[in-house]
N, C-alpha and C positions, 0 to 999 in steps of 0.2 A: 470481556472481549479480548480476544488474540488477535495483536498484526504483526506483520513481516513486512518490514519495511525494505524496501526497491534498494539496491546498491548507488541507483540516482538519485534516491531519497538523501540530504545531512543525515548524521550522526546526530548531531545537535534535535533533533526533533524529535525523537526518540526519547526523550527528556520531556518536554514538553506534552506529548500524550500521556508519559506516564503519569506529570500530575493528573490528568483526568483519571485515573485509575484503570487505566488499560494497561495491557501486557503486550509490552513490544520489545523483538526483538529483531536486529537486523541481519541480513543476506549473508553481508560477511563475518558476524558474530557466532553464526549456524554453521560457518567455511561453504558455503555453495555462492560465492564470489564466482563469475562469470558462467553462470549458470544458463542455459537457453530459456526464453518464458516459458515454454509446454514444461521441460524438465522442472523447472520451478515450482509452476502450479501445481504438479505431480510429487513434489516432495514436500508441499506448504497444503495440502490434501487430507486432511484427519487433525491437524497440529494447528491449525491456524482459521481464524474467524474473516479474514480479510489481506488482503494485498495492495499496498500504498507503494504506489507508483508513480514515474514520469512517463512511461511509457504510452503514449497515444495512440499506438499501433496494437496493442495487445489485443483488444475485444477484434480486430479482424486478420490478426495472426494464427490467435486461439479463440478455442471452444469456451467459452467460460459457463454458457449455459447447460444444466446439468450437475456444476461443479458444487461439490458441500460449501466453498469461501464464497466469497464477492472480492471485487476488485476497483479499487479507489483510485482513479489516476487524478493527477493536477496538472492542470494546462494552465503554466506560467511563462512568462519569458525567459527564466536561467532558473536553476534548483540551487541557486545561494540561499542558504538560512536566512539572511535578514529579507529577502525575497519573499519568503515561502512563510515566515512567523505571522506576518499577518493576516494569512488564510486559516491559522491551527483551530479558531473558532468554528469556521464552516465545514474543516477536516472532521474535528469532533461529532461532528453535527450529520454529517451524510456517513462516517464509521456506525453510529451509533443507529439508522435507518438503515441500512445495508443489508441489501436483503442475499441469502446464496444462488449462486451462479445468474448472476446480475453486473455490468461497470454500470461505476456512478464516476461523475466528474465534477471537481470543483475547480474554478479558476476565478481571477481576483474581477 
C-alpha cells in the first residue's frame, strides 16, 4: 500500500507506518507543500493507495467518490506525534480496509 501523508500529518509517523510495511511518503517530500485538496487528490491520483489526513472537511469539499485512492482522516485534538502515536494501531487498521473513493475516520 502507498500513502501520502497530509502536510498536517508529523513527519515522525511516516516512520511508524513504514515499519508496518507500507510505502509512505509525504506532501512536502513530493514539493506539493500548500497544495489545494482537489489539486492534491488530482496529483496523488494513479501514485497513491490512500491519503492520511487531518483534514475533516475534505469528504465535503471534494468528490472523493469515484476516486482510484481512499482518504483516512483523524479527528484528534492537535496533530502533535505523541498525540497521534497512539492511534498508529487503528491507522493501520482502517489503511489496510480502505476501500477506493471512500473517507474512513479514526479518532482516539
Amino acid at each position: 500500500m502507498t500513502v501520502l501523508l497530509d502536510e498536517n500529518i508529523p513527519r515522525k509517523l511516516q516512520w511508524r507506518l513504514k515499519e508496518q510495511g507500507m510505502e509512505v511518503v509525504t506532501v512536502p517530500d513530493r514539493g506539493w507543500a500548500g497544495v489545494t485538496n482537489g489539486e492534491l487528490l488530482n496529483r496523488a491520483e494513479g501514485e497513491f493507495d490512500a491519503l492520511l489526513t487531518m483534514d475533516q472537511g475534505i469528504e465535503y469539499q471534494q468528490n472523493i467518490q469515484g476516486r482510484p485512492l481512499g482518504v483516512l482522516t483523524i479527528v484528534a485534538p492537535d496533530n502533535e506525534y505523541e498525540t497521534l502515536l497512539p492511534l498508529v494501531p487503528d491507522i493501520e487498521a482502517a489503511l489496510q480496509e480502505l476501500e477506493t473513493g471512500t473517507v474512513v475516520s479514526v479518532s482516539p
